[in-house]
SEMI-972438 format. One record per residue (C-alpha): residue number from 1; residue in one letter; x, y, z. Coordinates in steps of 0.1 Angstrom, whole numbers. Layout:
% SEMI-972438
NUM|a|X|Y|Z
...
//
This chain:
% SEMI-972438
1|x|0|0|0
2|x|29|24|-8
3|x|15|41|-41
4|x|21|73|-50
5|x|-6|102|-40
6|x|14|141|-38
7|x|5|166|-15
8|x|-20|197|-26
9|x|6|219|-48
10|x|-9|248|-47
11|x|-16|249|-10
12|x|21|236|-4
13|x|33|264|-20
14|x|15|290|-3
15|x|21|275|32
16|x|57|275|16
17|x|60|308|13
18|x|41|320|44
19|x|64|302|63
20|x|94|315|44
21|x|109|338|69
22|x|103|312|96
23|x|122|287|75
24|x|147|308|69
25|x|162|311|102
26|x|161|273|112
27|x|176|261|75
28|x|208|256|55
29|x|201|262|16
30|x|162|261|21
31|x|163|227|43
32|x|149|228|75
33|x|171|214|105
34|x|157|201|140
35|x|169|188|170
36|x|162|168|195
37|x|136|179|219
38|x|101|172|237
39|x|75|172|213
40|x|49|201|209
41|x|13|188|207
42|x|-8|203|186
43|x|-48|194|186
44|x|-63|185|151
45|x|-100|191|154
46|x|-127|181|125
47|x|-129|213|112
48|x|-87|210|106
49|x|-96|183|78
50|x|-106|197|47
51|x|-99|219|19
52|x|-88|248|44
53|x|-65|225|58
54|x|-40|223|79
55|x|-49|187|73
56|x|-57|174|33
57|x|-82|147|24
58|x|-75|128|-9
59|x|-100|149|-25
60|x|-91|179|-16
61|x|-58|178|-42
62|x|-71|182|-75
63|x|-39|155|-86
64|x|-61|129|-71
65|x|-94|139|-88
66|x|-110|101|-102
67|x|-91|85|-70
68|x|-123|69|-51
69|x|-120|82|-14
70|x|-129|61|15
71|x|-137|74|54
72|x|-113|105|61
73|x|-128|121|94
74|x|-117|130|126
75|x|-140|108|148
76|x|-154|98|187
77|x|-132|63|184
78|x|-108|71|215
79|x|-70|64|211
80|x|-50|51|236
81|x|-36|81|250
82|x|-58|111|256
83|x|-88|91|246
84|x|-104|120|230
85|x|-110|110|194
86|x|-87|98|166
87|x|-88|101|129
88|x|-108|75|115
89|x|-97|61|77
90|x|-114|34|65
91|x|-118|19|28
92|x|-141|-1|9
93|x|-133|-18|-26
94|x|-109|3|-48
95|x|-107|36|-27
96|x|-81|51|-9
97|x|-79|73|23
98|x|-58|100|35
99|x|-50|128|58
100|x|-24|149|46
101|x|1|173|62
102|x|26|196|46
103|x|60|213|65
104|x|62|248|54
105|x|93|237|37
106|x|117|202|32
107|x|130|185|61
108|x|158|165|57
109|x|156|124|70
110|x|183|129|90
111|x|165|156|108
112|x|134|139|112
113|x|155|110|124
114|x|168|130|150
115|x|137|150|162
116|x|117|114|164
117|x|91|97|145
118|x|61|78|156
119|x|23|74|156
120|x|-2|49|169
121|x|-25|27|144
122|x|-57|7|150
123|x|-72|-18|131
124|x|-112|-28|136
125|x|-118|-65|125
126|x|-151|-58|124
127|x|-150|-37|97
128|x|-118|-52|77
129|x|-114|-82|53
130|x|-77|-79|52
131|x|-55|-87|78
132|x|-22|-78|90
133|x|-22|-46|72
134|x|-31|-8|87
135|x|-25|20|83
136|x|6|35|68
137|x|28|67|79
138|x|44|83|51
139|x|69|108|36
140|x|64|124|4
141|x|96|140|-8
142|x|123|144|-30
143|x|154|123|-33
144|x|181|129|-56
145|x|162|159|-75
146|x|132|128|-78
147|x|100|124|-65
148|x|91|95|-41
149|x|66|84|-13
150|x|84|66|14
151|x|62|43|34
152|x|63|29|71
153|x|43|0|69
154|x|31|-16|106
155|x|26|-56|86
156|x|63|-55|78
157|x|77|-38|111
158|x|73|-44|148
159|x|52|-23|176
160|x|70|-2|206
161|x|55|-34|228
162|x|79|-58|203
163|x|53|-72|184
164|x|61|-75|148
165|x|32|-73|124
166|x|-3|-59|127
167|x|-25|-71|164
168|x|-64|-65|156
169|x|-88|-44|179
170|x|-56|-30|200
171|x|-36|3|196
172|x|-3|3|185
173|x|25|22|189
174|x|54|22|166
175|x|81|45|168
176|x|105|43|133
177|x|140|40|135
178|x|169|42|112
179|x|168|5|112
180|x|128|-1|105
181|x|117|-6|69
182|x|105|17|45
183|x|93|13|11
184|x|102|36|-23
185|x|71|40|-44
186|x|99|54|-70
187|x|130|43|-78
188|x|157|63|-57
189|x|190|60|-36
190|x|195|32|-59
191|x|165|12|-43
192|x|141|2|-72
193|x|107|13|-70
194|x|83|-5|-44
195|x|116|-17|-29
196|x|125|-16|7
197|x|153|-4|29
198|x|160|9|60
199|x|152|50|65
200|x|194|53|76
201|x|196|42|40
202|x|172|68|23
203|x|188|98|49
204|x|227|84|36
205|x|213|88|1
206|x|190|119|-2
207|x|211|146|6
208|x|216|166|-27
209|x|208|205|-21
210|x|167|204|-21
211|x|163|167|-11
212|x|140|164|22
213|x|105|155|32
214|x|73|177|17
215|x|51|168|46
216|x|34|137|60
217|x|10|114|53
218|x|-15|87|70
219|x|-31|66|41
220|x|-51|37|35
221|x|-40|28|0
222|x|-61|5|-24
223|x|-58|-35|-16
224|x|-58|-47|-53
225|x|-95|-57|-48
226|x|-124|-49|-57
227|x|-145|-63|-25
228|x|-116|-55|2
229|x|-123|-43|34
230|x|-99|-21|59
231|x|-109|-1|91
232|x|-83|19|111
233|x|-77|48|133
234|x|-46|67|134
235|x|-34|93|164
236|x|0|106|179
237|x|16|113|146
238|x|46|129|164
239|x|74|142|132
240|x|94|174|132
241|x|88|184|169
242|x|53|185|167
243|x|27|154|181
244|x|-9|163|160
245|x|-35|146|188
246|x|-66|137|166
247|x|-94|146|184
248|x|-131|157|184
249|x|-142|189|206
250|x|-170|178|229
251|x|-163|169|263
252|x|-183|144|290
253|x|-194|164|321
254|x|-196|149|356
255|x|-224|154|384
256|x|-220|146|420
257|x|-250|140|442
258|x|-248|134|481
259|x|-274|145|510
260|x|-264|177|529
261|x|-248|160|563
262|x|-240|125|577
263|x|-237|114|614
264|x|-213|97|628
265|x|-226|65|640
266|x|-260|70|622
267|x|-274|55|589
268|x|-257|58|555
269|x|-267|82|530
270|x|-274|84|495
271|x|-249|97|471
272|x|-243|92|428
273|x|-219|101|400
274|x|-236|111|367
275|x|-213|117|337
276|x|-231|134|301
277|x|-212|132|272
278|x|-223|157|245
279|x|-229|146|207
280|x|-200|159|197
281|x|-175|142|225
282|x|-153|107|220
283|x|-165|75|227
284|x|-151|67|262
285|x|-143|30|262
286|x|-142|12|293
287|x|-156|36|320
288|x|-150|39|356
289|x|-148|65|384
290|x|-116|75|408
291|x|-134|85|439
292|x|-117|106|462
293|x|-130|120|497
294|x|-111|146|516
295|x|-130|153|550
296|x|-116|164|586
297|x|-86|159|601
298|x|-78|122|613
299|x|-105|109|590
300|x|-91|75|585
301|x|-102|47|560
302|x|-118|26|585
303|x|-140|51|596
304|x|-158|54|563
305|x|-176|24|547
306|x|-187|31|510
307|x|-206|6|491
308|x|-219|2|455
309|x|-249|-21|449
310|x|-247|-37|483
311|x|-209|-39|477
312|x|-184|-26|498
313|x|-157|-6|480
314|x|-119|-5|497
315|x|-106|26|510
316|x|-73|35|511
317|x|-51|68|525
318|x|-41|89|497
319|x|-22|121|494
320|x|-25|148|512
321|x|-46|136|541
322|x|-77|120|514
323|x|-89|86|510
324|x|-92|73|478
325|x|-113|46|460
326|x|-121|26|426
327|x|-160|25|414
328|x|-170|-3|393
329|x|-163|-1|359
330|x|-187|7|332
331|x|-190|3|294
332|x|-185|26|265
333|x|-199|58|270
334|x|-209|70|235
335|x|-219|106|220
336|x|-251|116|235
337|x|-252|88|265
338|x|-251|92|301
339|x|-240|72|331
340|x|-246|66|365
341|x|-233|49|396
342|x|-253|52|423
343|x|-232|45|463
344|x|-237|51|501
345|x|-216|68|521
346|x|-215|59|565
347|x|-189|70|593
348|x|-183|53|623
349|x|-192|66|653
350|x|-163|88|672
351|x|-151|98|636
352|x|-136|138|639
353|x|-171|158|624
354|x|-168|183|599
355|x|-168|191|561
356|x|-163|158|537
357|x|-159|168|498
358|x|-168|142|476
359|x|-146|139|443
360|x|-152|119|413
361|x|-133|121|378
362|x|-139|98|350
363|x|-111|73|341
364|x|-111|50|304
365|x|-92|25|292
366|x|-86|21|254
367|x|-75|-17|242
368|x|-39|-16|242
369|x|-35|12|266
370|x|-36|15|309
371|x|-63|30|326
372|x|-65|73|327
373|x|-82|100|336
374|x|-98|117|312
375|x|-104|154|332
376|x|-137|151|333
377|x|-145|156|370
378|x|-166|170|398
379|x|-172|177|433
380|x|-197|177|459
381|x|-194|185|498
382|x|-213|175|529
383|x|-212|177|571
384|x|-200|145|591
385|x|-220|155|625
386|x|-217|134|653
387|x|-243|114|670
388|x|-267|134|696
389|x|-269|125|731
390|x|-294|104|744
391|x|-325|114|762
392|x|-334|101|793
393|x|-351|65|789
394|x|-386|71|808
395|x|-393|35|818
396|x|-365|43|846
397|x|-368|81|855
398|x|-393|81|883
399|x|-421|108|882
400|x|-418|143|895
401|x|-419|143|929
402|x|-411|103|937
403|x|-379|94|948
404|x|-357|73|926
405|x|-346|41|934
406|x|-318|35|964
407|x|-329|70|974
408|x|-337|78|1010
409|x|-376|87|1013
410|x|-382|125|1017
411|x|-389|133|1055
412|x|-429|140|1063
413|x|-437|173|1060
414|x|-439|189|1099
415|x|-476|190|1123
416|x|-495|221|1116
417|x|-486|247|1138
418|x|-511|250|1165
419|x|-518|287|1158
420|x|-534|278|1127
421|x|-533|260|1098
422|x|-513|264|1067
423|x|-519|280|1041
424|x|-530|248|1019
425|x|-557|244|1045
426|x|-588|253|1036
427|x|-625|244|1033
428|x|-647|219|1061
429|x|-611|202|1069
430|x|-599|228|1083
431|x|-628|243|1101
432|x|-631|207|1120
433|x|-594|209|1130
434|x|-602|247|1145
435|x|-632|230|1167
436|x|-609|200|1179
437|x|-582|228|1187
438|x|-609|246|1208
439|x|-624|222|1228
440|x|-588|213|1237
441|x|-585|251|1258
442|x|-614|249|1268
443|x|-605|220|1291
444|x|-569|228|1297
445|x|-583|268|1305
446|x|-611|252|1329
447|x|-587|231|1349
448|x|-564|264|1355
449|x|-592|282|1373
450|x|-599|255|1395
451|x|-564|248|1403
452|x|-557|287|1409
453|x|-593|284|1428
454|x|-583|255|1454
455|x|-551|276|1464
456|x|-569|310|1478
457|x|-591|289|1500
458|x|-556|275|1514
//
């Protein structure tokens, strides 16, 4: 799949000479030189793919008008990386696809040797007849004062994992060397056309004044049938200092829900994560949720029990004083879906009280990758309050004015005074006690005068 298909000319040239003064300062004789450094990465959205460019489709160079094109789009399929999209190129019978990218003026292999090469491919075996082929990185440029394609192709070479040939339904990195294979569409650097050498060879050979690399190129090239099959995705093209990240522009959004407070000792409470993904975001594969709580002081991971459809999910300490957990995973979550995961949250009794922030960020896993983050996150708070006191149990709290149990009995309230009676005594009770009181001095007054009587006549 190495034929021949040129960048847009026209558009070349302009982008040539736009980027003439920048050229200028970082080339010898019109060739660009690079060095070694940390790639840039620059974000290739849908709208970058297309006649405006900065990206090319096959149709969009009149040199290829009759070519049948296949799929060219930027699309939700996630890569293994940022899992935000990829670039989607996929051919039926007897078409071809291509994204297209041209350096505002020739770099040199060497220099692309230098400054890195490498790109991660996909191939769908659910959409694909023909096997252990994907899809190709290449370099259309001029070697020798001629006109080639070079072509990187993943069949023929072996992955950054050291797996040589093409795996289905799994991302793969490559990363070309001087020693990998490439493949001449042209006769150059004495390699006859469709031949194959190493890129060291090509950079020993193509170094007349003028001879570098036009731009790059991920194709899909026809399969020499009419009834062929071939569905890939393409991301992380990383040449010339620069990593183009394929990617759509939506983004999921995360909600978390949780009750207002919890008490310490008391019942769980309710709580969910709800992520929305937009019609325009990726297709998250392989969803889950990285839980993180971050409450008082002391809070410690056996004071918290969380659980997830009756399940309870570990704990563990996590930086700076948090405790950190793993939801259940979910499945894809396409354009336009939505998920939830519904948990409880408890604390112990005795746990320190005060504010607990609940944190949840969505994590995916791409086949061929390791599970991520994907920055799509949220955060709710609530109270841990501890558990009130109890009230005084009423089967043993005597009633007012009885003494309670083991208590000494109150002493009997004193005789009424004999001047009177109190001031609770009223009514027929106490008009009987003032006649028993009278009758009483009556006698006592009667036997005085007799006494007092008998002692005069003495």
């Amino acid at each position: 799949m190495s034929e021949h298909t040129g960048l847009p000319t026209s558009r070349r040239q302009r982008r040539a000479r736009a980027f003439l003064t920048f050229a200028a300062a970082l080339s010898i004789g019109g060739i660009v030189c690079l060095s070694a450094a940390a790639a840039d990465v620059t974000v290739v959205n849908p709208g970058d793919l297309g006649p405006s460019g900065p990206w090319f489709r096959l149709q969009d160079d009149p040199g290829n008008a009759g070519i049948p094109n296949g799929t060219q789009e930027v699309a939700p399929f996630a890569d293994a990386q940022w899992l935000d999209g990829s670039l989607h190129l996929g051919i039926g019978g007897g078409e071809t696809s291509q994204a297209a990218h041209a350096f505002p003026a020739p770099i040199t292999l060497t220099s692309l040797l230098a400054s890195s090469i490498s790109y991660s491919a996909y191939l769908d075996s659910a959409g694909s007849t023909a096997g252990n082929t994907s899809a190709n990185l290449q370099f259309p440029m001029i070697c020798g004062g001629a006109f080639t394609t070079l072509s990187f192709e993943p069949g023929r070479n072996t992955d950054t994992a050291g797996r040589t040939g093409v795996v289905p339904d799994t991302w793969q990195a490559y990363a070309p060397a001087g020693t990998s294979s490439w493949r001449t569409s042209r006769a150059v650097a004495g390699i006859p056309a469709q031949g194959d050498a190493t890129l060291a060879t090509f950079a020993a050979a193509c170094t007349d004044p003028g001879d570098g690399a036009l731009g790059v190129i991920a194709r899909v090239g026809r399969l020499g049938s009419d009834t062929a099959t071939l569905d890939t995705y393409v991301d992380g093209i990383t040449v010339a200092g620069t990593t183009y990240n394929f990617a759509v522009e939506g983004r999921a959004t995360a909600a978390v829900k949780v009750a207002d407070r919890v008490t310490a000792g008391g019942p769980p409470v309710n709580g969910s994560v709800t992520y929305t993904n937009p019609a325009d975001g990726p297709a998250y594969p392989d969803t889950g949720t990285a839980l993180t709580l971050k409450g008082p002081a002391g809070l410690r991971a056996d004071q918290v029990t969380l659980t997830v459809a009756g399940r309870r999910i570990p704990l563990t300490a996590g930086p700076g004083g948090t405790l950190v957990a793993t939801l259940p995973k979910g499945t894809v979550l396409n354009p336009s879906g939505t998920s939830t995961t519904a948990f409880t949250l408890a604390v112990a009794d005795g746990a320190p009280t005060g504010p607990l922030a609940v944190s949840a960020e969505l994590t995916a896993e791409a086949n061929g990758g390791s599970r991520k983050p994907v920055d799509v996150e949220n955060t709710a708070s609530l109270r841990i309050e501890a558990l009130p006191s109890p009230s005084p149990n009423p089967s043993t709290t005597p009633p007012k004015g009885e003494p309670s149990a083991g208590t000494a009995p109150a002493p009997a309230p004193p005789a009424p005074s004999p001047t009177g009676p109190t001031l609770a005594e009223t009514g027929a009770g106490a008009h009987k006690q003032w006649l028993g009181i009278g009758a009483a001095s009556l006698i006592a007054l009667g036997s005085a005068v007799l006494f007092f009587a008998r002692r005069r006549a003495n």
